[in-house]
DOZAMAR-269639 format. One record per residue: residue in three letters; y, z, x of N, C-alpha, C, O in turn. Coordinates in Angstrom, 2 decimals, decimal comma, m for minus. Atoms other than C-alpha are relative to their C-alpha. Example, Ala and Ser with C-alpha at 12.3 -4.5 7.8 and 13.67 -1.06 7.14 Angstrom:
BEGIN
{node "Ala" {m1,19 0,00 0,89} {m4,50 7,80 12,30} {1,20 0,00 0,90} {1,18 0,66 1,94}}
{node "Ser" {m1,19 m0,06 m0,82} {m1,06 7,14 13,67} {1,09 0,73 m0,77} {2,20 0,90 m0,26}}
//
This chain:
BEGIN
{node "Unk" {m0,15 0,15 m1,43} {55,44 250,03 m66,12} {m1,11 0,76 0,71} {m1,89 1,70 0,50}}
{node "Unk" {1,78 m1,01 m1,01} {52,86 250,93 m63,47} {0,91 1,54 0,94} {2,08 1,82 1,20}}
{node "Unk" {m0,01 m0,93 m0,81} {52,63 253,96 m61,52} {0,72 m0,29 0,99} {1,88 0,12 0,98}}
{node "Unk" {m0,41 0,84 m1,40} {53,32 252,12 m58,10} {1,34 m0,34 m0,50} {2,14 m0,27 0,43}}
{node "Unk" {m1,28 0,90 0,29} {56,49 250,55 m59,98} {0,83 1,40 m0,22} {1,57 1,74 0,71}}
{node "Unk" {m1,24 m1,29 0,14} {58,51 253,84 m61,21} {m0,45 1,18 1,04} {0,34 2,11 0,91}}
{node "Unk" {0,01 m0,90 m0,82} {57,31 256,14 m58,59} {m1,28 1,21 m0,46} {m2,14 0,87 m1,27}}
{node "Unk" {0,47 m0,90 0,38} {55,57 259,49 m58,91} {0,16 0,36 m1,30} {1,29 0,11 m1,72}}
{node "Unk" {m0,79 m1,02 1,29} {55,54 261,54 m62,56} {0,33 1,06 0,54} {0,07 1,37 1,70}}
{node "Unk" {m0,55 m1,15 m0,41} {57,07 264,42 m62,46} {m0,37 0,52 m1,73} {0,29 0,05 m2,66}}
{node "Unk" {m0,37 m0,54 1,30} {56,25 266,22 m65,66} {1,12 0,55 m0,50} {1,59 0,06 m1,52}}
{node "Unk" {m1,42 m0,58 0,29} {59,41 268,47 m65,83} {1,25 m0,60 0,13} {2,06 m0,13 m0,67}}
{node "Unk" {m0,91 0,92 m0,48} {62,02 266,06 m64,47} {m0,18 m1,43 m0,26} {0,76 m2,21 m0,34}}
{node "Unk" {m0,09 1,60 0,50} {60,52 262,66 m65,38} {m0,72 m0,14 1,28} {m1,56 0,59 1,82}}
{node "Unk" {0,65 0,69 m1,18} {60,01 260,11 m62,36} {0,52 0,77 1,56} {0,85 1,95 1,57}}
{node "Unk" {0,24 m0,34 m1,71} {60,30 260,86 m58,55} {0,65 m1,83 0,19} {0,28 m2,96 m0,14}}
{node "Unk" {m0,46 1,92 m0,94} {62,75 257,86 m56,56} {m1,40 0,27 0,95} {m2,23 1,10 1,32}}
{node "Unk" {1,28 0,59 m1,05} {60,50 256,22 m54,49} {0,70 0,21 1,84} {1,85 m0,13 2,14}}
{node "Unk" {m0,37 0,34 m2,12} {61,08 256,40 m50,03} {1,02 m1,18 m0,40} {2,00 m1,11 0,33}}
{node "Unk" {m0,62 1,46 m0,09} {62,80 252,87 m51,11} {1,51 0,54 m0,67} {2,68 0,50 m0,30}}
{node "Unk" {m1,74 m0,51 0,51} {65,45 254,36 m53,28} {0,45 1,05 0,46} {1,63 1,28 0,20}}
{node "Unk" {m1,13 m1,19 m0,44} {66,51 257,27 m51,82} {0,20 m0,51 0,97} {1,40 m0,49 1,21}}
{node "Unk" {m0,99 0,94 m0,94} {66,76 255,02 m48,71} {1,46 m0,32 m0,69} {2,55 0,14 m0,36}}
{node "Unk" {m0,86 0,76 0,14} {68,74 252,85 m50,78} {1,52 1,08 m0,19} {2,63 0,80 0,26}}
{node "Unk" {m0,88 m0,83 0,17} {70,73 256,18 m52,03} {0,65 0,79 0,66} {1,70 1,25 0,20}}
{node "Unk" {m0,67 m0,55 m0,67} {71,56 257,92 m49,34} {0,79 m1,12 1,03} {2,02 m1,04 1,08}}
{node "Unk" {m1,41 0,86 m0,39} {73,04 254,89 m47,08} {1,08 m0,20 m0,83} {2,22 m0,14 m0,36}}
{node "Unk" {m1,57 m0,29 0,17} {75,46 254,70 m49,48} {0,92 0,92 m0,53} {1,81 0,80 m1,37}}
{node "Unk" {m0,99 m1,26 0,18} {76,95 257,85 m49,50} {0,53 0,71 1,09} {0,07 1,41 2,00}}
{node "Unk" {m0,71 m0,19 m1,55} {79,48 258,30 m47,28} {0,10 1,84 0,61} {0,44 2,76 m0,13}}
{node "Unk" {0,21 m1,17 m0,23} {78,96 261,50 m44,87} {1,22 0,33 0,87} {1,98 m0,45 1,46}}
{node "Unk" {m1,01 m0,24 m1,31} {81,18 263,37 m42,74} {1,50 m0,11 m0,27} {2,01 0,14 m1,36}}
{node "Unk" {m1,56 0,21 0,36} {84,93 262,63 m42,21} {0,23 m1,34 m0,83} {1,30 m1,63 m1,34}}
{node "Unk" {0,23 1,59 0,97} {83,98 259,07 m44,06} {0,20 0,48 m1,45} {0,57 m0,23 m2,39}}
{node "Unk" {m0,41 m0,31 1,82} {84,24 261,31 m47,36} {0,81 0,42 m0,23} {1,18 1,38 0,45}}
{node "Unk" {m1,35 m0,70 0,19} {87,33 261,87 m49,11} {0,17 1,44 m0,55} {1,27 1,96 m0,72}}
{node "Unk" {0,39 m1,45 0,20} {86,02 265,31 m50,11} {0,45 0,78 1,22} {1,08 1,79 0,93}}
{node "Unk" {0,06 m0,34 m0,72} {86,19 266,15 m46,65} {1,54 0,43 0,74} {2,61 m0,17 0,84}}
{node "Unk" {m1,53 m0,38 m0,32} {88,72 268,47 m45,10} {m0,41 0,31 1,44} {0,56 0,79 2,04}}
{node "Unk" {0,33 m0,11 m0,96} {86,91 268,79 m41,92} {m0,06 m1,55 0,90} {0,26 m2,51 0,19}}
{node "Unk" {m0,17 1,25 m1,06} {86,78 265,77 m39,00} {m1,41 0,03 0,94} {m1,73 1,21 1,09}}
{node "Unk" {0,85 m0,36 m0,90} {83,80 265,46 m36,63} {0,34 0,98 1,30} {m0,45 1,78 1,80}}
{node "Unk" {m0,23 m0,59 m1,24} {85,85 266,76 m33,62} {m0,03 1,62 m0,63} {m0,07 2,58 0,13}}
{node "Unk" {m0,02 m1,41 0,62} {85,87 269,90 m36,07} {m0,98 0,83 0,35} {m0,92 1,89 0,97}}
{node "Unk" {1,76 m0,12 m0,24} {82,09 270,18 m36,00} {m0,45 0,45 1,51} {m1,38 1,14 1,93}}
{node "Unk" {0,89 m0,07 m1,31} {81,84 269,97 m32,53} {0,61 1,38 0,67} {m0,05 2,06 1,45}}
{node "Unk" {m0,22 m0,89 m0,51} {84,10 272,59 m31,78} {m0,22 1,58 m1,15} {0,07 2,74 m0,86}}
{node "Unk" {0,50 m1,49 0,78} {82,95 275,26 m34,68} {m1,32 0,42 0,40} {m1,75 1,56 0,22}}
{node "Unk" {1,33 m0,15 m0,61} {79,62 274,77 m33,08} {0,20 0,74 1,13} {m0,42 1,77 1,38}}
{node "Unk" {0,07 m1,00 m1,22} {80,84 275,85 m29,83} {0,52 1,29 m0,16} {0,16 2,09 0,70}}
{node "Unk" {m0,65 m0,92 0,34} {82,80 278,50 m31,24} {m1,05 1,07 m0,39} {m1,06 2,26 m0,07}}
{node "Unk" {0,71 m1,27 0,16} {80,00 280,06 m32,67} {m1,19 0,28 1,20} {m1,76 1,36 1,29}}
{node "Unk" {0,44 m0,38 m1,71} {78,19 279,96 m29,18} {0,52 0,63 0,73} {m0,20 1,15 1,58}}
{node "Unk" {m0,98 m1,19 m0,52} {80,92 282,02 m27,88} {0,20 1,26 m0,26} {0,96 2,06 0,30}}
{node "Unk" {m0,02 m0,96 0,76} {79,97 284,48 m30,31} {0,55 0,43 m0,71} {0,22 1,47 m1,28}}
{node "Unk" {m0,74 m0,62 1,37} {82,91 284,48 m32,78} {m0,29 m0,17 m1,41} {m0,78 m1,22 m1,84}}
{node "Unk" {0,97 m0,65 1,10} {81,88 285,79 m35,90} {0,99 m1,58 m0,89} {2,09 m2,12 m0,78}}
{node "Unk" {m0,84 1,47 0,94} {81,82 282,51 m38,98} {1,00 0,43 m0,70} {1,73 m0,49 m1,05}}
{node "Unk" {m0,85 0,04 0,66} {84,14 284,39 m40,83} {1,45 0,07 0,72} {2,43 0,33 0,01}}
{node "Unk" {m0,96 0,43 m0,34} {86,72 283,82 m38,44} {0,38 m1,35 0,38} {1,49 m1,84 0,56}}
{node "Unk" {0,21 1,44 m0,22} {85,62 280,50 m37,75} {0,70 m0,78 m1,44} {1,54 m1,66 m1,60}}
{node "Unk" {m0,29 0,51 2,03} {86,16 279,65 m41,69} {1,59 0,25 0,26} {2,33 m0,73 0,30}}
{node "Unk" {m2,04 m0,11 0,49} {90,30 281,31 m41,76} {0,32 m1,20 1,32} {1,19 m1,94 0,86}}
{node "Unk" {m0,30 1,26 m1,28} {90,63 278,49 m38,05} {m0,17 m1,00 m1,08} {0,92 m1,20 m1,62}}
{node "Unk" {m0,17 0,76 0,75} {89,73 276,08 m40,37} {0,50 m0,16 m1,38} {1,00 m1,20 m1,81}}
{node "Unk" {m0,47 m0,25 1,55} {90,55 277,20 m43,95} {m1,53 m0,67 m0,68} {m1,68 m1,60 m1,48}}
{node "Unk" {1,38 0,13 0,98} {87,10 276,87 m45,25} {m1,05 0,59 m0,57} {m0,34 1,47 m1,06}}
{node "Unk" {0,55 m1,43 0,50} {84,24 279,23 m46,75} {m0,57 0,32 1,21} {m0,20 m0,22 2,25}}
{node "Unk" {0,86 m0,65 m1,12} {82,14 280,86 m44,45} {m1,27 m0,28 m0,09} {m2,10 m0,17 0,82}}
{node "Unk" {0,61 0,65 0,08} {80,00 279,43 m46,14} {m0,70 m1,26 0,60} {m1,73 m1,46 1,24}}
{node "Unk" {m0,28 1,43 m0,78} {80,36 276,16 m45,14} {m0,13 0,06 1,45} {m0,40 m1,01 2,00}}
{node "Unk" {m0,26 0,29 m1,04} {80,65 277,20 m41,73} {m1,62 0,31 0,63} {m2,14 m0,03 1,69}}
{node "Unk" {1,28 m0,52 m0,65} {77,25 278,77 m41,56} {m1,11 m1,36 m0,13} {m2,19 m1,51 0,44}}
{node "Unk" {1,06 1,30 0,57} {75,69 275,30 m43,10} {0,13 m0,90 0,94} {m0,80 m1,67 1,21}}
{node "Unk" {m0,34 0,59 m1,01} {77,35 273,77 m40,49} {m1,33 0,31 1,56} {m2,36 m0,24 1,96}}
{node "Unk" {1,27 m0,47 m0,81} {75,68 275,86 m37,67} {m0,92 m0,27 0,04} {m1,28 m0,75 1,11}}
{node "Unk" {0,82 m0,16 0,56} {72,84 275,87 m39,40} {m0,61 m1,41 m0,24} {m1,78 m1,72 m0,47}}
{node "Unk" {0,79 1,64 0,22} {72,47 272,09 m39,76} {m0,37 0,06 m1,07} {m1,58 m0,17 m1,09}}
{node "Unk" {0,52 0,30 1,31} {72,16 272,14 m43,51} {0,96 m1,03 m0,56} {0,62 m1,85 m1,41}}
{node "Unk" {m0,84 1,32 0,08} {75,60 269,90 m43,46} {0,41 m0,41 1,49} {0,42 0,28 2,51}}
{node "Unk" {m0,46 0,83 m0,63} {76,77 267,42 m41,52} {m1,19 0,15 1,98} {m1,00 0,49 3,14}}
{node "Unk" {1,21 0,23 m0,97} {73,29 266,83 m39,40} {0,20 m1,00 0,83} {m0,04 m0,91 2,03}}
{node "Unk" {m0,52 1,06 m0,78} {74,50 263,70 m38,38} {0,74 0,24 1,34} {0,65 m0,59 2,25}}
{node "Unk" {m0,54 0,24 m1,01} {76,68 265,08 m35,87} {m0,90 0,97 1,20} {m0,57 0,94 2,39}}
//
């Protein structure tokens, strides 16, 4: 196969998806309250955001929801759920 056809090499990892497949891979993976993983809701999002604009600290934000504090800072932080 050509270059152009499997993507980048990657010596350590193999190939590199191409712009075309990780398109194709991330539309279908459902984000947000669309995943059954999900114990959070969008209206969640919108108000842990304001919450921490109010200045309450994430680890009280996290026991309001029951989630890590983690999670709540990724939130903030726009590392999950960017979409909203």
């Amino acid at each position: 196969m050509s270059k152009s056809a499997l993507g980048e090499k990657n010596s350590r990892y193999g190939i590199k998806a191409s712009e075309e497949t990780k398109q194709k891979m991330s539309s279908s993976v459902k984000k947000g309250e669309d995943s059954k993983l999900s114990k959070l809701i969008n209206e969640n999002i919108f108000k842990i955001r304001k919450l921490h604009i109010k200045k309450i600290s994430s680890y009280k934000i996290a026991k309001m929801f029951n989630v890590s504090k983690g999670t709540i800072l990724a939130i903030i932080n726009k590392k999950t759920w960017k979409h909203i």
